[in-house]
C-alpha positions in Angstrom: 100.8 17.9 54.9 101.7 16.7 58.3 99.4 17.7 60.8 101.1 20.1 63.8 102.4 17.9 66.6 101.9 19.1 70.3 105.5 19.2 70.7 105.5 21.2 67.6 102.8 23.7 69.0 104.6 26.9 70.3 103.6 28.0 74.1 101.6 30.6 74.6 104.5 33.9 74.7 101.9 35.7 76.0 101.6 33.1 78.9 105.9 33.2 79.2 105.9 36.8 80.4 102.5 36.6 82.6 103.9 33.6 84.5 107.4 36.1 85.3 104.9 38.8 87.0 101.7 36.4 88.7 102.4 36.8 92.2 103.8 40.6 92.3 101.7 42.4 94.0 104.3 45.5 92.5 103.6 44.8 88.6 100.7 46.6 86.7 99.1 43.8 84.6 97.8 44.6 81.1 98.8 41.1 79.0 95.5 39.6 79.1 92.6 40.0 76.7 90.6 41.2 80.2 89.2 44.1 81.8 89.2 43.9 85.6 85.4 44.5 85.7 83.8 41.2 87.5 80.3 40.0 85.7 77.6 42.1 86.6 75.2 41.1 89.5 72.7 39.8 87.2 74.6 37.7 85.3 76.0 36.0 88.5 72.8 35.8 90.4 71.4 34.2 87.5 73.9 31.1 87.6 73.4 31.0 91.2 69.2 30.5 91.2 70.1 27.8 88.4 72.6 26.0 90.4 70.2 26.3 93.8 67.3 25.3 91.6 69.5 21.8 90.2 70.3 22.4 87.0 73.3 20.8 86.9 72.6 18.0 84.3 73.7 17.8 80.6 71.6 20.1 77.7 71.5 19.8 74.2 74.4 20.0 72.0 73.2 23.1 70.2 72.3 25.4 73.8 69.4 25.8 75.6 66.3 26.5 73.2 65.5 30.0 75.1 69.2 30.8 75.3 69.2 30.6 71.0 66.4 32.2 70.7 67.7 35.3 72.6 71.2 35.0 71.0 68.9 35.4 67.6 66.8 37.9 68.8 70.0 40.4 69.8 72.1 39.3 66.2 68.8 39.9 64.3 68.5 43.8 66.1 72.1 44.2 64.9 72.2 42.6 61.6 68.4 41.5 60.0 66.7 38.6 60.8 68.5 35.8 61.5 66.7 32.5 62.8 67.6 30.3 65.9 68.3 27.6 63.2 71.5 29.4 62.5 72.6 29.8 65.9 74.5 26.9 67.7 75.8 27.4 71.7 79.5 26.7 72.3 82.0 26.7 75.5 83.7 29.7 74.7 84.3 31.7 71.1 87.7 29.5 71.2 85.6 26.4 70.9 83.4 27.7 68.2 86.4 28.6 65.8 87.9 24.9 66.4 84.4 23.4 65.5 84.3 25.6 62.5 87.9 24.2 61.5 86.8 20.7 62.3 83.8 20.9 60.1 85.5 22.5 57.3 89.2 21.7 57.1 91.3 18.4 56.0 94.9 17.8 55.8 96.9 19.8 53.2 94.0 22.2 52.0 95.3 26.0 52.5 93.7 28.6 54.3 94.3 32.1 54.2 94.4 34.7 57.2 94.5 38.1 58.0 97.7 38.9 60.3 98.5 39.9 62.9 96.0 37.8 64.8 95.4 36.3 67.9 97.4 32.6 67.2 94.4 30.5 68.3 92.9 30.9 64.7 96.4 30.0 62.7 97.1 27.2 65.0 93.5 25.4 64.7 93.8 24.6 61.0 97.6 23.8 61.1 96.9 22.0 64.1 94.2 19.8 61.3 97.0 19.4 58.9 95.7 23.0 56.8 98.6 25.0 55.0 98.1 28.3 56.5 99.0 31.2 54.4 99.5 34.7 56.1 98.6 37.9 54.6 99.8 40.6 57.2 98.4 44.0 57.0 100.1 46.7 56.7 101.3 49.6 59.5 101.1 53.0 58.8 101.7 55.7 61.6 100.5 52.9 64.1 97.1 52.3 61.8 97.1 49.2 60.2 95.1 48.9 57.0 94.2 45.9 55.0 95.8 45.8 51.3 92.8 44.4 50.0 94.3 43.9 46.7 97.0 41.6 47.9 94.1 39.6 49.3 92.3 38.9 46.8 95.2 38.1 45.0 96.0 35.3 47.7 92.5 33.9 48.4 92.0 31.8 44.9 89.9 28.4 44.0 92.5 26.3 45.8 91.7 28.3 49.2 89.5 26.6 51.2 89.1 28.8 53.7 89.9 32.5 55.1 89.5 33.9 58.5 89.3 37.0 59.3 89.5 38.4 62.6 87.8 42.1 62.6 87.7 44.5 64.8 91.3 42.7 65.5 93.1 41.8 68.4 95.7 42.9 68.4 96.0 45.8 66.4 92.6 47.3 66.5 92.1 47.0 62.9 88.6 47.2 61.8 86.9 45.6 58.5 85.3 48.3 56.2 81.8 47.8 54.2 83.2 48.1 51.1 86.1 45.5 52.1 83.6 43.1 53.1 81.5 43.3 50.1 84.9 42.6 48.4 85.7 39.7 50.1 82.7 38.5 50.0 81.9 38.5 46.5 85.5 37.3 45.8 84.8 34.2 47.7 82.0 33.4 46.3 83.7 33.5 43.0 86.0 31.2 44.4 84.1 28.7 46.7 86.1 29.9 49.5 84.4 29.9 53.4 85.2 32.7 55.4 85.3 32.0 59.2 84.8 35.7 60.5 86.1 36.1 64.5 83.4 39.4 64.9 83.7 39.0 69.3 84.9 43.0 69.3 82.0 44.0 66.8 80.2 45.9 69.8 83.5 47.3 71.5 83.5 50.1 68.5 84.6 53.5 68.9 83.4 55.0 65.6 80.4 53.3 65.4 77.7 51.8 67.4 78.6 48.4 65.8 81.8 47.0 63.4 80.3 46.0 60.1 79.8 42.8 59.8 79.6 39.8 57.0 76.1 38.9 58.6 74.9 42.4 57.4 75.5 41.6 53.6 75.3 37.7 53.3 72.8 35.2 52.3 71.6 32.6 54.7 73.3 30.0 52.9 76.7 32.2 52.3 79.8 30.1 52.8 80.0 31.9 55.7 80.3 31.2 60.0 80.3 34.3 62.0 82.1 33.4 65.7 80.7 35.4 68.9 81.4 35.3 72.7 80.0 36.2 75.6 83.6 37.2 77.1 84.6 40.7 75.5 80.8 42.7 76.0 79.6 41.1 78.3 82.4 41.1 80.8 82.2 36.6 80.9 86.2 35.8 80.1 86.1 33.2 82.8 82.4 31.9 82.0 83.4 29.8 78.7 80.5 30.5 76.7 80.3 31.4 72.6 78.2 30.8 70.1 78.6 30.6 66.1 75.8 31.9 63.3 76.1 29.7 60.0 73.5 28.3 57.4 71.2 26.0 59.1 72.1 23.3 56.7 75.4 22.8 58.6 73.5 22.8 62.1 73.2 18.9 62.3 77.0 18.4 61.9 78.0 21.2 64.3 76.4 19.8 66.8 78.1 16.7 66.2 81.2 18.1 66.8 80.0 19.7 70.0 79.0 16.2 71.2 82.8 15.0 70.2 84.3 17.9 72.2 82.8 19.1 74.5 79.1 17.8 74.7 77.1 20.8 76.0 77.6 24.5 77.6 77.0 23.9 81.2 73.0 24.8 81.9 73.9 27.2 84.7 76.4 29.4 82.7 73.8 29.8 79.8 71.0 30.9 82.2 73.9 33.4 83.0 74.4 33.8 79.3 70.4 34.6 79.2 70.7 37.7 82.1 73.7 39.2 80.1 71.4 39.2 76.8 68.6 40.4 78.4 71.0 43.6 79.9 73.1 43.6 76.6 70.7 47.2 75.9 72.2 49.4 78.6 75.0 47.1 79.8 77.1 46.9 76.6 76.7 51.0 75.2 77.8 51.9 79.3 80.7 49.6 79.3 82.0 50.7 75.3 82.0 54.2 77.0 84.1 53.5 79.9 86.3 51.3 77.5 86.2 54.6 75.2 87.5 57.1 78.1 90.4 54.5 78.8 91.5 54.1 75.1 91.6 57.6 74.7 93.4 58.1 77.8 96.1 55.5 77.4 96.9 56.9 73.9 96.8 60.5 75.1 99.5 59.8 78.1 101.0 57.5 75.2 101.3 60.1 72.7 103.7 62.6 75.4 106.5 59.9 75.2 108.7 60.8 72.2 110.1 57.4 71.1 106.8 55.6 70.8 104.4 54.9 68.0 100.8 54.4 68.5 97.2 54.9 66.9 94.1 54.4 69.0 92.3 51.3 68.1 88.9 51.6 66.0 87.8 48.8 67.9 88.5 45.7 70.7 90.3 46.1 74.4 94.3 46.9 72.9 96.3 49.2 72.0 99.4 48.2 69.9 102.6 50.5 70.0 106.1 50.4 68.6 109.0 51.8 70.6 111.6 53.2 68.5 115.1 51.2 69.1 113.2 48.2 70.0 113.2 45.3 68.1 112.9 42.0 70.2 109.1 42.4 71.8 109.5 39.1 73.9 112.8 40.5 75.3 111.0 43.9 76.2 108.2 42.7 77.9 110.3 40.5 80.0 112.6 43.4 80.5 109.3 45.5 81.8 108.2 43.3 84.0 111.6 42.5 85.4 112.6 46.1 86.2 109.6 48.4 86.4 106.7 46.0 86.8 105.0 46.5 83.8 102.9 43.8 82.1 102.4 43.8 78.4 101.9 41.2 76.1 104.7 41.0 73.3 103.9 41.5 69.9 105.3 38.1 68.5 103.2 36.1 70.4 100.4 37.1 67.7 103.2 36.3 64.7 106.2 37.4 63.0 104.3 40.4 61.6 103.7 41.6 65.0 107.3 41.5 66.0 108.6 44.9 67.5 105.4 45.5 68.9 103.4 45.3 72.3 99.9 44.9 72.9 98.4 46.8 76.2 95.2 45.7 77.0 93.1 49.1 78.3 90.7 47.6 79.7 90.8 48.8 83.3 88.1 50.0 86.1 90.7 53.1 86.6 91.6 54.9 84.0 94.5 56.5 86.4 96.2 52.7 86.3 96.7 53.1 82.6 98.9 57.0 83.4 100.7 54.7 86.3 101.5 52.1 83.5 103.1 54.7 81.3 104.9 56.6 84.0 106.7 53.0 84.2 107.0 52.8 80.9 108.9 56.0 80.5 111.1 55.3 83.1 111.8 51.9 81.6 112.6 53.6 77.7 114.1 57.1 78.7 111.0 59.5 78.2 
């Protein structure tokens, strides 16, 4: 199979809209996958003292050795033990799902996803020449559910690899135990990886943490677990990921680092460091603040007759349906144009998001999100 030319590659849609509305000081912005929290004090001050002290020179491909160490130490509190020799240090979670695509994926082999999904993860393997195939779940009141049936139908020995993003952006979707345990075992059965994007796993609202394929897996589990330091940690702009896999693969990751990027820049991973060593307080204080918003973005949500909504089980969005309203990427435009209102249209994250919009409710002020939907309202009637 042809690999997928940049000419080929669709823009961002999320992107198309934003650029109509940068610049308005008038339009309420919820399209990015962002809070409007800066990094904490710590985290900053810790770059700074690295910068003033000189450490602005190359590091190895893998991360600093006290930076994977500490990324171990805080996945081994949430999941068991898991050793340093797992971890490898990438620039950004985006960066550690390409390398897991590099190192797994040739031209024509299929992989399976989960839909809908952020369209980094089914553009890096088409991008490699992978057929992608697309198993959507399935909307139900605004809740989407996984038919795990239909899954394991579609993941069989000529599936190289699945990904799964969970909890999911957009829809808030979250894996279950007993889900994971099936997919799990199935794949085994099958000689299928799973690359599992788990960046939300701590932004849970029914839980103190998503469940997680690290939880029931074997060290040497055809398995890669992709994190970031962007989502919990309030880092978007810092670049900075990491991915957990069997240590036998460690060598050939960092390979790939060297090929693409070389290194995470010393100064943001001594930034990386101060975040881990606040992650105990930090991360519970901001899931409650990103709690009260949810809950009150769905609440003033809820009052407005023509719209469809559930409250995520996880991640920064909420993703609603308004009655009537078919064409998401015409809607958003239409928001922004007339009632300065910034959403991110459901398309952008696939076909099977169409008719959607994603509102990201992450927000210092809750009393923004009510703003948002008095605009809304005016915008769709009531």
């Amino acid at each position: 199979m042809p690999r997928l030319t940049i000419d080929e590659l669709p823009a961002s849609r999320i992107r198309e809209v934003a650029n109509a509305g940068i610049g308005r000081d008038d339009v309420l912005a919820f399209w990015f996958g962002e809070g409007d929290e800066v990094t904490p004090d710590a985290v900053r001050g810790a770059a700074v003292r690295s910068l003033e002290q000189g450490e602005t020179f190359y590091a190895h491909n893998l991360g600093l050795a006290e930076l994977r160490e500490a990324i171990a130490g805080y996945m081994s509190e949430l999941h068991g033990r898991i050793g340093a020799q797992r971890i490898a240090v990438t620039s950004g979670g985006v960066s550690a799902l390409m390398i897991a695509m590099q190192l797994l994926v040739d031209p024509g082999d299929e992989v399976a996803a989960v839909v809908p999904v952020w369209p980094n993860l089914t553009a890096q393997p088409a991008i490699l020449g992978a057929r992608v195939r697309r198993i959507a779940l399935q909307a139900q009141g605004g809740a989407w559910r996984l038919d795990l049936d239909r899954l394991l139908a579609a993941v069989t020995p000529h599936t190289r690899l699945l990904l799964v993003n969970a909890p999911n952006n957009p829809t808030g979707w979250m894996l279950t135990r007993e889900e994971q345990h099936a997919i799990l075992e199935h794949s085994r059965r099958t000689g299928t990886w799973v690359v599992a994007d788990e960046v939300y796993e701590q932004v849970a609202f029914e839980v103190p943490c998503a469940p997680s394929f690290l939880d029931i897996a074997a060290p040497d589990d055809r398995l890669i677990v992709v994190h970031s330091f962007s989502k919990s940690f309030l880092m978007t702009g810092w670049r900075l990921g990491w991915l957990v896999a069997t240590p036998s693969l460690l060598d050939a990751v960092g390979k790939l680092i060297e090929f693409n990027t070389s290194c995470a820049p010393v100064f943001v991973q001594r930034g990386a460091l101060a975040a881990l060593h606040g992650a105990a307080l930090s991360v519970p204080a901001l899931v409650e603040r990103l709690r009260v918003c949810r809950d009150r973005l769905i609440s003033d949500l809820a009052r407005l007759r023509r719209v469809e909504v559930s409250p995520a089980r996880g991640g920064l969005y909420a993703f609603l349906r308004i009655d009537g309203e078919n064409d998401s990427m015409a809607l958003a435009q239409r928001l922004v144009r007339q009632v300065g209102l910034g959403l991110a249209p459901g398309v952008a994250f696939g076909p099977e998001g169409e008719g959607w919009l994603r509102w990201c409710f992450a927000s210092r002020d809750p009393e923004r999100l009510s703003r948002g939907v008095e605009r809304l309202a005016g915008a769709i009637g009531g």
